[in-house]
C-alpha positions as CSV (number, residue, x, y, z in Angstrom):
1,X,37.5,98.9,103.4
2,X,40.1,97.3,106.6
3,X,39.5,93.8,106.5
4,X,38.6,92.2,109.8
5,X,42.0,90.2,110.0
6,X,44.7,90.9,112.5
7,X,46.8,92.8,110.9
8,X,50.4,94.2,112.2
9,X,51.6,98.4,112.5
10,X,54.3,100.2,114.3
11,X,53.6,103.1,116.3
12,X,55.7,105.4,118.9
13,X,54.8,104.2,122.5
14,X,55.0,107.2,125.6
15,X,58.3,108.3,127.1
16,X,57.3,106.6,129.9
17,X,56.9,103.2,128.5
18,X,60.3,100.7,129.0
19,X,61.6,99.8,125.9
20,X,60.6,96.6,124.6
21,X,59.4,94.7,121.7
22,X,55.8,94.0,123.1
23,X,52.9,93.3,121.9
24,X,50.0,96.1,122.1
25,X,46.4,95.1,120.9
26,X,44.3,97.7,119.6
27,X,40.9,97.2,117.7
28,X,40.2,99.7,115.4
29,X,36.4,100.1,113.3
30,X,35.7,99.5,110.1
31,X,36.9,102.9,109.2
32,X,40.6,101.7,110.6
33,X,40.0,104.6,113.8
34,X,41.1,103.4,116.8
35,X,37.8,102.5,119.4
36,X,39.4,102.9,122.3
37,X,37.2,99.9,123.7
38,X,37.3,96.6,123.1
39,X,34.0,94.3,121.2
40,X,31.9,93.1,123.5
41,X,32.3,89.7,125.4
42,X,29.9,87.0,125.0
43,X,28.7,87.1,128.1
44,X,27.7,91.0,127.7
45,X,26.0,90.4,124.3
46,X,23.7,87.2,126.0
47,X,22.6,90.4,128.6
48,X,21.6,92.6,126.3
49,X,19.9,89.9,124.0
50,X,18.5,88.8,127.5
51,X,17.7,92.5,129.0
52,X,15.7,93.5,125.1
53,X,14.3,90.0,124.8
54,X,12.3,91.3,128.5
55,X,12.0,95.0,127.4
56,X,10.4,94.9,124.0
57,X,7.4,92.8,124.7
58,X,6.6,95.5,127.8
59,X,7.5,98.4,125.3
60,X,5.1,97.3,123.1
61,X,2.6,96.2,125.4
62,X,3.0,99.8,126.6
63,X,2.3,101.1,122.7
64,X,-0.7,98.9,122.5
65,X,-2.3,100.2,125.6
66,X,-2.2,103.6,124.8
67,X,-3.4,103.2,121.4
68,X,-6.0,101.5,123.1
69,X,-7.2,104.1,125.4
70,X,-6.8,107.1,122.6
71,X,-9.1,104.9,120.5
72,X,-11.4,104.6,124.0
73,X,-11.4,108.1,123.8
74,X,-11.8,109.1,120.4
75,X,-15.1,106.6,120.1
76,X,-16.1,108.2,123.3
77,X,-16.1,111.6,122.1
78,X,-17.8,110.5,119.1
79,X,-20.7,109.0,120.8
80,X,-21.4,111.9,123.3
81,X,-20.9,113.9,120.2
82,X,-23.7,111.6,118.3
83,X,-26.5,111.4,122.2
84,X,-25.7,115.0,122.2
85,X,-27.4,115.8,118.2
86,X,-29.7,113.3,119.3
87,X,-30.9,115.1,122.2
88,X,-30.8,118.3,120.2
89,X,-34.0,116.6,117.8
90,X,-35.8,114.7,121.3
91,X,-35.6,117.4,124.2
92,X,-38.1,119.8,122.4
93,X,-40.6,116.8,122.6
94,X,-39.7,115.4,125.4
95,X,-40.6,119.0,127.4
96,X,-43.3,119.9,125.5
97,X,-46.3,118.9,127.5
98,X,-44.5,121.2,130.6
């Protein structure tokens, strides 16, 4: 596993670079391959702690109200289901005297 200290390689630049001894940083993962990006400043990882620290309490805000209204539901069901067997037993004495 690359340690996570600068660490110095020699590489081939392009044709069409002036010769030169200069510098060229590169950061690499932990794998040693090459990112292509650099880490994050710490102004962009404050944004994103900023930007989930708004989102998650609405995400799960979200969550909660639907479980909320598919428990609404579900009782709901259940106690039409429940008038509904009632009914079954009172109507026939309820229209007898018709």
């Amino acid at each position: 596993m690359p340690s996570r200290l600068a660490g110095i390689a020699q590489g081939q630049p392009p044709p069409q670079v002036p010769g030169g001894a200069l510098p060229v940083m590169v950061w690499v993962d932990m794998a040693g391959r090459l990112t292509g990006h650099s880490p994050l400043q710490l102004s962009q990882v404050r944004g994103q702690v900023a930007l989930a620290t708004m989102l998650i309490p609405l995400a799960v805000g979200f969550i909660l109200l639907c479980a909320g209204l598919l428990v609404h539901a579900v009782l709901g069901r259940r106690r039409l289901a429940a008038w509904d067997t009632d009914w079954q037993v009172t109507e026939p004495q309820w229209t007898k005297g018709r």
